[in-house]
DRENDO-330663 format. One record per residue (C-alpha): x, y, z; residue in one letter. Coordinates in steps of 0.25 Angstrom, whole numbers, plus 2048, in hexadecimal, padded with zeros to 3 digits. Layout:
<recs>
XYZA
...
</recs>
This chain:
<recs>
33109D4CAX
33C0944C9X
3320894CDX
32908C4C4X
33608C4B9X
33907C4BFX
32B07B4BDX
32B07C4AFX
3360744ACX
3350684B5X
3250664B3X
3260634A5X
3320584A8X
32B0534B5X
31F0504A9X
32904C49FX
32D0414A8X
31F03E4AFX
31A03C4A0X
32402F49DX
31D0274ABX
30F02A4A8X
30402349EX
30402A48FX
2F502E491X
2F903849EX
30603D495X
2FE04A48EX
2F704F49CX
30404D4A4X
30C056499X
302060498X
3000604A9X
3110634AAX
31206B49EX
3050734A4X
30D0754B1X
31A0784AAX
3120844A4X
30A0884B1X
31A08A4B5X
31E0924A9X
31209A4ABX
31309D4BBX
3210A04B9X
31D0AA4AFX
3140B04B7X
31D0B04C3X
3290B64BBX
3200C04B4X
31A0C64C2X
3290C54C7X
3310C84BCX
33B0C14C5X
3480BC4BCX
3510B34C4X
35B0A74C0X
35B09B4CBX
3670904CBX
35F0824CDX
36D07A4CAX
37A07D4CFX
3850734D2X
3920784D6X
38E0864D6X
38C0854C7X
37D0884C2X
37607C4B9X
3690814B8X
36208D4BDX
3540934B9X
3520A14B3X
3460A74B5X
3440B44ACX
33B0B94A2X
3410B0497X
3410A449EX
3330A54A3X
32C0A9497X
33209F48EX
33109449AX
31F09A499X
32009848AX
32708748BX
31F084496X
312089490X
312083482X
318077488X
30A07348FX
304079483X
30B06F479X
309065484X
2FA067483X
2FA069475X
30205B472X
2F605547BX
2ED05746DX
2F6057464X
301048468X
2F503F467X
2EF03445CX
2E5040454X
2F104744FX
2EF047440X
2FE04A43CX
306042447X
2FB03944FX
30403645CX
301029462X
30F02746BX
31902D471X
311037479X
317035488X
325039480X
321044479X
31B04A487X
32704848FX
33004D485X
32605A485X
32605D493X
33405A493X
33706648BX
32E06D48FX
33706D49DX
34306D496X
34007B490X
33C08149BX
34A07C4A1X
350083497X
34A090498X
34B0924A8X
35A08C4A7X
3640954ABX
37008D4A7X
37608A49BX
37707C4A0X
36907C4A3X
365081495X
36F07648FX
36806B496X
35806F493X
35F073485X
362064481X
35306048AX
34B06847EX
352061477X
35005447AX
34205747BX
34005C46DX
34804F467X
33C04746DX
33104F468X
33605245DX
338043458X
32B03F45FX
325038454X
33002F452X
33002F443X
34003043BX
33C041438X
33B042447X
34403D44DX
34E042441X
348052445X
34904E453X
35804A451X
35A058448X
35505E455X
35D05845FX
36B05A457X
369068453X
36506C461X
36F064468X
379069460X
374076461X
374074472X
384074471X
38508146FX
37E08247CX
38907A484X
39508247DX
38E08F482X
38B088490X
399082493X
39F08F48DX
397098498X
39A08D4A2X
3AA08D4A0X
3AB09E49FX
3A20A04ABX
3A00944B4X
3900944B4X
38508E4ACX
37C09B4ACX
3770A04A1X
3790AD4A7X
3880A94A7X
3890AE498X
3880BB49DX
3950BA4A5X
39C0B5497X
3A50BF48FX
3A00C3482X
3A90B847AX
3A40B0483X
3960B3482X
3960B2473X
39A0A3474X
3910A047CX
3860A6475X
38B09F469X
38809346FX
37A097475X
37509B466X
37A08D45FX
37108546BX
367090469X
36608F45AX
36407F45BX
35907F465X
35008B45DX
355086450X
35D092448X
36408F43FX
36E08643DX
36907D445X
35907F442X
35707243AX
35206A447X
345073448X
33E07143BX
34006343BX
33A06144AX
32C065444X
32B056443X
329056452X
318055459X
313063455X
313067465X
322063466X
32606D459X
31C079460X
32307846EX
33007346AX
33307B45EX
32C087461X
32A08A470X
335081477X
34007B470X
345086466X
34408F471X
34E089479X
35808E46FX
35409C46EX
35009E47FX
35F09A480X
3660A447AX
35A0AF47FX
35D0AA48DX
36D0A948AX
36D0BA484X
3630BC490X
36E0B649BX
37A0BA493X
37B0C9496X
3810D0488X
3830C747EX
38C0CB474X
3850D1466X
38A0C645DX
3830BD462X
3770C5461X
37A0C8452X
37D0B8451X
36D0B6457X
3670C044EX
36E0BB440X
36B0AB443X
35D0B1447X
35A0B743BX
35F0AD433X
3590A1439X
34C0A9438X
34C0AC42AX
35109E428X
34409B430X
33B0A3427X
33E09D419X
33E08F41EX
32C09541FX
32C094410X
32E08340EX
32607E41AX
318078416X
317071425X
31307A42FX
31D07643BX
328078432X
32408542EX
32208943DX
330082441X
33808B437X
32E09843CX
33409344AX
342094446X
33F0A343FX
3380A544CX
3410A1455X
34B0A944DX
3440B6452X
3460B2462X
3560AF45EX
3560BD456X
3500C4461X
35A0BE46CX
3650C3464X
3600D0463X
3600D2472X
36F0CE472X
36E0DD46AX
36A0E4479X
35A0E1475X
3530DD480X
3460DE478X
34C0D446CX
34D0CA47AX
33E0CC47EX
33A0CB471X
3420BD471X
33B0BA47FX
32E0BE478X
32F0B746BX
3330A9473X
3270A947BX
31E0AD46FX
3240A5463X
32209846DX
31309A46EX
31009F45FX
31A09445AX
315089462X
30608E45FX
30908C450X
31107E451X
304078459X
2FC07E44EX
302076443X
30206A44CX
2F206B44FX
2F206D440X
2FA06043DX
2F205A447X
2E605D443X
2E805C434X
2F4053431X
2FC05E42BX
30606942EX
30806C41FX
30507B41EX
2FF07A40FX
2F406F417X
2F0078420X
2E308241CX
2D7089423X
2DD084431X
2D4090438X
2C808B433X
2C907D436X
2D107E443X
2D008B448X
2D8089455X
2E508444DX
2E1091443X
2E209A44DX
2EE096453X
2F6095444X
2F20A4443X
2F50A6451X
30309F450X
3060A5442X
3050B5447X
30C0B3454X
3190AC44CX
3180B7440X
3180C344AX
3090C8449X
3020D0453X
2FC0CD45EX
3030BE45FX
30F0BD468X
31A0BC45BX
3170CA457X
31D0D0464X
3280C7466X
32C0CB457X
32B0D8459X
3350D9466X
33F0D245FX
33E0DA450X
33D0E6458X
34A0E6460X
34F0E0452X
34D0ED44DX
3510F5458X
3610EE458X
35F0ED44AX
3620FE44AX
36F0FC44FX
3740EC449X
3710EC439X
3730DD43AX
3670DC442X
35E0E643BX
3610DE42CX
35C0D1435X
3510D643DX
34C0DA42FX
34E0CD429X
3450CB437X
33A0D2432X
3390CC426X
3390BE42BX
32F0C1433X
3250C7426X
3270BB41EX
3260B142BX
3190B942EX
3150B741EX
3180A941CX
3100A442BX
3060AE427X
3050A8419X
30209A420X
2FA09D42AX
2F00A241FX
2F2097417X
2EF08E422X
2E609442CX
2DB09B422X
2D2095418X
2CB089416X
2D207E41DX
2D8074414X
2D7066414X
2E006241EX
2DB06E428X
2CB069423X
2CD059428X
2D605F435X
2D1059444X
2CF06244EX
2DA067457X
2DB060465X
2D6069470X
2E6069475X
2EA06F46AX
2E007A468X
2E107E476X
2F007F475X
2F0086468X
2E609046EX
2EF09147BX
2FA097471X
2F10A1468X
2EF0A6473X
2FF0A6477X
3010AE46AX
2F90B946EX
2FE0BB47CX
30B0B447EX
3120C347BX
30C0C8488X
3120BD491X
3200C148BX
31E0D048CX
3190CD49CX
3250C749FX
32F0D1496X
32A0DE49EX
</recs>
């Protein structure tokens, strides 16, 4: 198994690197070949972990009998390793259609060897990050991702992006310092770089380090304060905003402080109530920022943030004893990547094919295009929580063991039912659009649209189908 975790982090940087030697028109088919064979990686180690159910951490780096880097292979780690892997070769394949001359909102006629190697590049960087075993090791493909995302995020070279790409790189950098307090303060009180060596911190201790943990955290998954990088990015090629801001990037953030609570043994209560009261505020903050967006990425980057809220909420519910408010984390990791990144390639082969992301624009999209259609309505119940798409389960771990704490903490009863009502008007407003834009006769702009390349619909059908099932892939692994 640990091969097949080296697998899917060195292939996609062997590519990266294979990709700056080779002609441009050979660049998309060696991206999608390595990213297809960091996927066949995530997806045998998957199988291998799930027929063995075999947990195990293995030091790879040790100089003078102090660890550096080390793999942890578990349920949490292999799942979220499946879900980066696995929309990486989809987003690689899906850019394959959408990074060319045709596009009608950003025709892309240079640039396109960079915008690959920086792809694969993170695509390896992530899974870096979610086997690493050492807080050293989480530093280092910390500061990767984002490096990445600074590329991709000012690819098109105009003054917004590189002016949304610096927003990006400042905020999570700064963020990232919290990071290396928390990693030199384990360092210095226990003599290891473990992750595991916060459990051997006292609870003082362990509240600093935490402390530290949630500022990087909150950075990187944009919670507020510091949440102002991720609207701006939307700047970025529509397959950088679905995998970086919705699968990979803002889960770095949030995979580090469910792997550091997992790793830590008890964690001392305040830090729970600290996780559940940012939570909750950053996802109502999330949800009235709905009201004033007319552009469909932006309306989807602020339903990331109240999105990723949930996963921040639930982690800080386990700190309460829950072990159902962590799997519902685990779950809703897994499932908001593919339903999220379902609905940013959407608005991008809706821009692509009409010229537009403005919401009001956008009518009778079924009708016209039936694939992208279905994959709005698709995308729309899986984020909103409606049976049978993944979101609803995921939801309902985490409101459920809510509840169940909230008996005995008042505090978290008066937030879990600010929770709910998020979730109601969240479900309203997406489900006001979607009619609005899916049904009817198509406007003007959906009339004169070009039809979707056969990338995209293929990609786009590979994750309708991923909101239906993706549930069953986290409950197999969680039994």
């Amino acid at each position: 198994m640990v091969w097949y975790a080296l697998g899917s982090i060195l292939l996609p940087v062997l590519g990266s690197a294979l990709i700056l030697f080779i002609p441009e028109r050979h660049v998309k088919k060696v991206s999608q070949f390595f990213s297809f064979l960091a996927f066949i990686c995530g997806l045998l180690l998957l199988i291998t972990f799930a027929t063995t159910s075999n947990s195990f951490t293995q030091d790879l780096l040790t100089i003078s009998g102090i660890n550096l880097f080390g793999v942890t292979i578990d349920t949490l780690s292999v799942l979220v390793n499946f879900m980066v892997v696995f929309i990486g070769w989809l987003i690689c394949t899906y850019s394959a259609g959408y990074m060319n001359a045709g596009n009608r909102e950003h025709p892309v006629k240079e640039g396109i060897p960079r915008f690959y190697a920086f792809m694969l590049l993170f695509i390896g960087s992530m899974s870096g990050l979610v086997f690493s075993s050492t807080l050293l090791g989480l530093l280092f493909f910390f500061e990767m991702t984002g490096l990445c995302s600074w590329n991709l995020i000012g690819f098109y070279g105009d003054q917004k992006s590189r002016r949304s790409a610096l927003w990006a790189i400042i905020l999570t950098h700064f963020a990232s310092l919290g990071l290396y307090v928390a990693a030199a303060y384990v360092f210095i009180n226990t003599g290891s770089f473990s992750v595991a060596a916060l459990s051997k911190l006292t609870e003082t201790g362990k509240i600093v380090a935490f402390i530290g943990i949630l500022i990087a955290s909150w950075g990187k998954s944009a919670q507020l304060p510091l949440h102002p990088w991720l609207p701006r990015a939307m700047v970025a090629p529509t397959p950088v905003s679905a995998y970086l801001h919705a699968a990979s990037m803002v889960k770095v953030g949030v995979y580090i402080f469910a792997r550091t609570v997992l790793e830590a043994g008890s964690v001392p209560q305040v830090i729970g109530e600290i996780g559940v009261i940012m939570a909750v505020v950053t996802m109502v903050y999330g949800f009235v920022m709905y009201f004033p967006q007319d552009d469909m990425k932006k309306l989807l980057a602020y339903s990331t943030i109240a999105q990723l809220s949930y996963i921040f909420l639930a982690v800080s519910l386990s700190i309460y004893g829950s072990k159902m408010a962590f799997d519902g984390a685990v779950a809703h990791i897994f499932n908001h990547a593919f339903a999220k990144g379902l609905f940013f390639l959407v608005a991008g082969a809706l821009a692509y094919t009409t010229g537009t992301r403005r919401l009001s624009m956008l009518k009778g999209i079924l009708k016209k295009t039936p694939v992208i259609g279905l994959g709005y309505i698709a995308a729309a119940m899986a984020i909103t929580g409606v049976p049978p798409f993944n979101g609803f389960f995921s939801k309902f771990m985490i409101i459920l063991a809510g509840f169940e704490i909230g008996i005995h903490h008042p505090l978290v009863l008066v937030l879990m039912i600010v929770t709910m009502i998020e979730s109601v008007g969240s479900f309203i407003w997406i489900l006001k659009w979607m009619g609005v834009n899916v049904l009817g006769a198509p406007s003007d702009a959906v009339a004169n649209a070009a039809a979707p390349p056969l990338p995209i619909k293929f990609v786009l059908s590979v994750l309708i189908i991923m909101t239906l099932i993706s549930q069953y892939i986290v409950f197999l692994l969680l039994s």
